[in-house]
N, C-alpha and C positions, 0 to 999 in steps of 0.2 A: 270205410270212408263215407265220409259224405258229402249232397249235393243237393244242389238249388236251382231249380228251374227260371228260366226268363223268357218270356212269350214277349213276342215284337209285331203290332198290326198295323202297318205301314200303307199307304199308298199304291203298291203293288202285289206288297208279298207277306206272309204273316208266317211267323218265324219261329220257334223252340228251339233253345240251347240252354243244355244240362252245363252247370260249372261245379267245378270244385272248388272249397274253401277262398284257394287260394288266386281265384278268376280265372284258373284254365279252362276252356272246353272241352269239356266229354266227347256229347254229342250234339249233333247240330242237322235240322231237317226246318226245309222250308216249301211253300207252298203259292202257287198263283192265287189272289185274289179277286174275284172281278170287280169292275165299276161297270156301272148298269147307265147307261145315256142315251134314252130311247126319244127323246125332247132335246133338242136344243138349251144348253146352259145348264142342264140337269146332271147329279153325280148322286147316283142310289147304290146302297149294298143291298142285297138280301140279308134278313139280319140270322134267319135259322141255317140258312146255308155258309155263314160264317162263322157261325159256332161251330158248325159239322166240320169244316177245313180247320178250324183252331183245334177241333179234338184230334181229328187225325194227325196232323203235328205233331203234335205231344204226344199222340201215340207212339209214329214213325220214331220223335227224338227217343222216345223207352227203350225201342227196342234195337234201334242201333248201339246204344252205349252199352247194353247188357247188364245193367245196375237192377238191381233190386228196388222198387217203385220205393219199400218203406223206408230208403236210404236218402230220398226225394225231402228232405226237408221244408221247405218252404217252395211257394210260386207268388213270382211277382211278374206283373205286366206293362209293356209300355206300349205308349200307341197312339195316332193322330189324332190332332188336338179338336176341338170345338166339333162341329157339325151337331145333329139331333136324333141319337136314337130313344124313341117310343114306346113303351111298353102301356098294354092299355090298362083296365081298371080288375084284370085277372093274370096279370105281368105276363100277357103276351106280348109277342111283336105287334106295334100299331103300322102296319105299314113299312115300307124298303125305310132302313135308314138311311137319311140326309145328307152327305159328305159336309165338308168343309169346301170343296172344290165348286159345291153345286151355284150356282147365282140364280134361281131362279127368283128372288127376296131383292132382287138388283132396284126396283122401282121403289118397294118399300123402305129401302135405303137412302136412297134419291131424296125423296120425300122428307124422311128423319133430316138428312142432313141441312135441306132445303129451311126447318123448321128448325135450325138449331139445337137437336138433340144431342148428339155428341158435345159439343161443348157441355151440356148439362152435366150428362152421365163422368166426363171426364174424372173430374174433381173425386169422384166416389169412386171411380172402378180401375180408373188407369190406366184403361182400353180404349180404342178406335174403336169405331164400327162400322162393317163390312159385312157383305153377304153371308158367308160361314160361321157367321158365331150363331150359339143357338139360340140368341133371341129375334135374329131376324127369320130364320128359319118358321121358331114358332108364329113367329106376327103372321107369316103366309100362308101357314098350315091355318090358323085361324078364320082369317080373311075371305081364302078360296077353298079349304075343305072345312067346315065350321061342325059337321059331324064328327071329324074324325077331330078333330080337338076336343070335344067334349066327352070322349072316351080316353084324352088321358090319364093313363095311372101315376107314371113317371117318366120323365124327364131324366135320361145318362148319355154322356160319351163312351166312344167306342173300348176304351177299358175299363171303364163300368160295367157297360154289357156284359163282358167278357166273362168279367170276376162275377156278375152276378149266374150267368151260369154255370157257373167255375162250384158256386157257395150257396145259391137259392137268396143271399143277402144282396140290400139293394143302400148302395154309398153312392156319392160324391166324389173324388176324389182330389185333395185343395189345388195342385199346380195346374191341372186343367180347369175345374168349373172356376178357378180364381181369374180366369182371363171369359168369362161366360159373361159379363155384361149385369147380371146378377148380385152379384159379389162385392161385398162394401169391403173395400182393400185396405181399410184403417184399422175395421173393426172385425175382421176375417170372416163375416156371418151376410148369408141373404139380406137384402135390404129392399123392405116393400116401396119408398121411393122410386127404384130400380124400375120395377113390375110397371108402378102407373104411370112412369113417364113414357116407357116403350109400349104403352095399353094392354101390357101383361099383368091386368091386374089379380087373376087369383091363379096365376102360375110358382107360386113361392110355395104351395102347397102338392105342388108335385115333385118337389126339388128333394132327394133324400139326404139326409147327415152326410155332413162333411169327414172326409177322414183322411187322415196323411197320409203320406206315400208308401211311409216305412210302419206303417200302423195295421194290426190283424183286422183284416175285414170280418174273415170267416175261415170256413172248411169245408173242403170237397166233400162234396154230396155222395151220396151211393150211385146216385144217376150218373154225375159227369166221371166217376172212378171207372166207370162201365164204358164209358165212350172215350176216354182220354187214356188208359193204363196206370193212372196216378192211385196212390194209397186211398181209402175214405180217409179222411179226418185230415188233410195234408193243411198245412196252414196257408192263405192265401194272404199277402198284403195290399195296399191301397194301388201300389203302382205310381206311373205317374207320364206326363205328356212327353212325347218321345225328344220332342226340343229338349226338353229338360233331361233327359237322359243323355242324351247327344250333351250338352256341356257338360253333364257330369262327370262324362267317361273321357272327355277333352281336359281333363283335371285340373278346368279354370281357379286361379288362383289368385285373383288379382283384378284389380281394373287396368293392365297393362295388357292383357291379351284377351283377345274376342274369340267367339267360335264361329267360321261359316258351316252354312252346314249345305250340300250341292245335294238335291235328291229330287225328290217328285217337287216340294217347295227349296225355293232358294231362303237362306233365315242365318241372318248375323245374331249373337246373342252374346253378352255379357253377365256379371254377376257385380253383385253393389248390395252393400250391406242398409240401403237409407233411399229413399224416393228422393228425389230434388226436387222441388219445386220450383224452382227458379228457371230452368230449363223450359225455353219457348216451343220447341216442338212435342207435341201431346206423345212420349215415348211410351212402348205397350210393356208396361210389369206385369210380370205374374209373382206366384208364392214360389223357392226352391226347395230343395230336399233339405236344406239346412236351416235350423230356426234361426227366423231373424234375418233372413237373406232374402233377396227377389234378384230372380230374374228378368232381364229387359233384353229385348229381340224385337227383331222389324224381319217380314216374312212375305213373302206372296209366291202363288204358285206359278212359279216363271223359272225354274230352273232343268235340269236332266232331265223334266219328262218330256221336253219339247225334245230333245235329242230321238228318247225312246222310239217318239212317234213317227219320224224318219225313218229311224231305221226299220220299224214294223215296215213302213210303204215304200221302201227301196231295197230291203232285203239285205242290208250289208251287216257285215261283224264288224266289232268296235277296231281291231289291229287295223281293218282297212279303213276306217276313220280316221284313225291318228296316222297311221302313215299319208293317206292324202292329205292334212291339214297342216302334217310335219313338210311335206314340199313346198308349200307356201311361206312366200317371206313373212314376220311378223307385223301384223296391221296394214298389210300394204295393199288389200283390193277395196275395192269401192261400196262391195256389198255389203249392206245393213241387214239382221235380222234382229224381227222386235220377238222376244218367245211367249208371248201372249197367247197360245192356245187354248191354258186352262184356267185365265184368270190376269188380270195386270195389277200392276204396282204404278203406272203412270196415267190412271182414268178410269172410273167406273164402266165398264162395259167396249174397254177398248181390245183389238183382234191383232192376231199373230198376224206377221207377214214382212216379205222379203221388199226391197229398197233398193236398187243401184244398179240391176241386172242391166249386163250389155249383149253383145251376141259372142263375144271371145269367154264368156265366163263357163267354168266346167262344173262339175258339181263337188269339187272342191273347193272350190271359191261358195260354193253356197254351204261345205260344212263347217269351213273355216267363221262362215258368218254366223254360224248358228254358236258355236265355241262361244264367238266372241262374246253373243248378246244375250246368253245367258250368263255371262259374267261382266255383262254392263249394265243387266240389271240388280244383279248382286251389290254392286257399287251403290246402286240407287240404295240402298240399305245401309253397305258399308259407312258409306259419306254421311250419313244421317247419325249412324251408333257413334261415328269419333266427337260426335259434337256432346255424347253421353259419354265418353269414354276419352279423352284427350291425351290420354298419357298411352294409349294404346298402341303398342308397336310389333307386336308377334299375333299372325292370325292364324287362328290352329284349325284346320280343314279337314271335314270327314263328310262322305257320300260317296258314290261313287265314280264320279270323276276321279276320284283322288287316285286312281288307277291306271290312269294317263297321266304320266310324266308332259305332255305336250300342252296338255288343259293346265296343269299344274304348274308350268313356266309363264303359261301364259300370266292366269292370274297372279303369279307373283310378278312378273314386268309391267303388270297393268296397275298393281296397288301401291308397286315398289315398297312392301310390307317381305319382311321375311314369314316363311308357309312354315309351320311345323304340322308334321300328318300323323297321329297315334295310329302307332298300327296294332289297332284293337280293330279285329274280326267283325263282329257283331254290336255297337253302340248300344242299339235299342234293349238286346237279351239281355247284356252283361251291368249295364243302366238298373232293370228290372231285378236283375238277380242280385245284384248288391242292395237295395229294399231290401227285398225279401231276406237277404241275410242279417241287415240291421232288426226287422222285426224279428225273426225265429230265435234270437241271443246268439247266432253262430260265433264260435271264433274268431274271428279274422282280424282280420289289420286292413285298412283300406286304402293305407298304402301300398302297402303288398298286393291288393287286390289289382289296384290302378298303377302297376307296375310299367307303363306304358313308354314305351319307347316311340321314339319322335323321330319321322324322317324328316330333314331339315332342305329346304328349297327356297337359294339367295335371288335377291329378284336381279335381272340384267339390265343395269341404268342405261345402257346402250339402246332400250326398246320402250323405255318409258314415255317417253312423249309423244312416238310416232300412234302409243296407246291411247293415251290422254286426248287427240288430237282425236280420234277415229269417235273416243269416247262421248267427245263433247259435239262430233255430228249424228252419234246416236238421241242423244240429247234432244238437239236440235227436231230430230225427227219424230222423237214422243208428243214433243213438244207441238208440232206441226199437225200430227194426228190430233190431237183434242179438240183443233176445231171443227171435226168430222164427225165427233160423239152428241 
């Protein structure tokens, strides 16, 4: 038999899962990834020590499944979108790569906007812009380290990197650099306009060939076959940005259902075969796995990781989570939390923090507030996709709140949308390994593959408004904060 590997480098954890043909898992090994935030508003990886954790991976995934590596047909990658990893003018590491999460570019943002830049770019790229793409990133590498810009070689995201250790080959890959700020989204190609309005002007020369998702980049090295257990010559493909994987594997079908996706970023996403222009809010498409199709998603990272961080600082397991939140009646206490710790959706440079605290409140009432408001910021998204999606009535949820029945009632009485949840394992590997099987000519049927069965959660009209009600004093209080910024 055979099998196709899918490497997943998320936010926290970076993943390997062996499947077969038919989307089963083999095997599955995963691993902590650190974020390095040694500065205030900073998110660094090391970039050699991510490689070293992605090989061991794939190591660990070999040798639990017991497979023969040359049975390993293809590898495909998926993995977070934008940020700026470096390679200098000898394709080494230039420095910790850049997250997506990082703002340290916040002021050179400020400024663009101040000057009307985004509107400009609009029209061309079909992206906002925020701290984490990587051409704010570059603007600040320039600006404040003007050495180390001048040694770069190339310009990748993080499964680029990946693959190019993976292959010694150095891509682009289209669903992520299509959302890079870069990228003339009419004409699929760099656009030096681009470069000189964001004063990136000989940055289009470090940008490598584009390549799609499901397209051979390359083939394992002798080196990373050594570090990884993989075959030499194993085909690698393009990959592609884990959102896009995440609705792939959500088997959007339609402009009647959206995907959320709950994880380290909160991110609604749809599929549409055509850009609207008519449409007043600047909506962010990228390129999808399918020719001819874009994806559109609204995202900020304001979701699960503000949970995470709790629970790091109070020590508790999620069962006592949900059991203290499930005691609580629905939307009935006072307390607001905004989950701004690593980023917001409601003001450049606006901060996490609690709202309403009395002296009768326990720390239930404060995890209940946390539940809430990272799914009142998810709305701040939701509400914006339906004005891109109107016929939209079924929203298909995967992260892992989806895990909590109590998270999961919630947001369905808060959106009074019906939840369907794929209960697929793994989004991001099984995303990547379906690539890789369209590039390697596997067998398969991808329906068969996306064989996905849907746990179905009705919303309870009985808890709708008292949601709605809580929702629009969360509102109220974003709202309030901004004139603090």
């Amino acid at each position: 038999m055979n099998y196709t590997l899918g490497i997943d480098c998320g936010g926290t954890f970076i993943k390997a899962a062996l499947f077969d043909n038919q989307g089963n898992i083999k095997a599955l090994h995963r691993e902590n990834v650190s974020v390095i935030s040694e500065t205030a508003g900073y998110a660094e990886r090391d970039m050699q020590q991510l490689w070293q954790v992605c090989a061991e991976v794939v190591r660990q995934t070999i040798a639990k499944s017991g497979v023969n590596p040359t049975a390993i047909k293809g590898v495909g990658i998926s993995a977070q979108g934008k940020g700026a990893f470096l390679l200098d003018q000898q394709n080494q590491p230039l420095g910790r790569a850049i997250l997506s999460s990082d703002q340290r570019s916040l002021s050179i943002v400020k400024q663009w906007q101040a000057d009307g830049i985004p509107e400009k770019l609009y029209p061309i790229t079909r992206q906002t812009l925020w701290t984490g793409h990587p051409v704010s990133i570059l603007r600040w590498v320039q600006d404040n380290e003007p050495e180390r810009y001048a040694q770069i070689g190339s310009v990748l995201m993080s499964h680029d990197y990946l693959r190019f250790c993976l292959t010694g080959e150095l891509f682009a890959e289209e669903t992520n650099i299509s959302e890079s700020n870069l990228y003339n989204m009419a004409t699929g190609e760099y656009d030096q306009t681009l470069a000189d309005l964001l004063g990136l002007q000989n940055i289009l020369e470090k940008l490598p060939p584009v390549i799609k998702p499901n397209q051979i980049a390359g083939y394992v090295t002798e080196a990373a076959a050594k570090l990884t257990g993989l075959a030499v010559g194993t085909p690698v493909v393009g990959g592609l940005f884990d959102v896009v994987s995440t609705a792939r594997c959500a088997d959007l079908d339609g402009e009647s259902k959206l995907n959320a996706v709950l994880g380290t970023w909160s991110v609604v996403s749809g599929i549409t075969d055509n850009i609207d222009p008519t449409q007043t809010l600047p909506f962010v498409y990228g390129r999808y796995t399918d020719e001819g199709k874009f994806i559109v998603h609204e995202a900020s990272p304001t979701s699960a990781g503000n949970l995470e961080w709790f629970v790091k600082q109070w020590k508790l397991d999620y069962a006592e989570i949900n059991q203290q939140v499930a005691s609580l009646p629905p939307a009935a206490g006072s307390v607001l939390f905004v989950p701004f710790l690593y980023g917001s959706n409601a003001g450049l440079g606006m901060q996490a923090g609690f709202y309403g605290l009395q002296a009768h409140h326990s720390q239930a009432h404060l995890l209940q507030a946390i539940y809430e408001g990272v799914l009142f910021s998810l709305m701040h998204h939701l509400n914006r996709m339906k004005q891109r999606f109107p016929n939209a009535n079924v929203l298909r949820v995967t992260g892992g709140p989806t895990k909590s029945p109590i998270w999961l009632q919630m947001l369905a009485d808060l959106t009074g949308m019906q939840l369907e949840i794929p209960q697929v394992e793994e989004t991001g590997c099984l995303g990547a390994a379906l690539m890789a099987m369209q590039g390697t000519g596997a067998e398969i049927s991808q329906v068969q593959v996306l064989k996905i069965e849907m746990l179905k959660v009705q919303p309870n009209p009985a808890n709708f408004s008292a949601y709605q009600q809580k929702y629009q004093r969360y509102q109220q209080l974003t709202e309030a904060l901004k004139a603090m910024l």
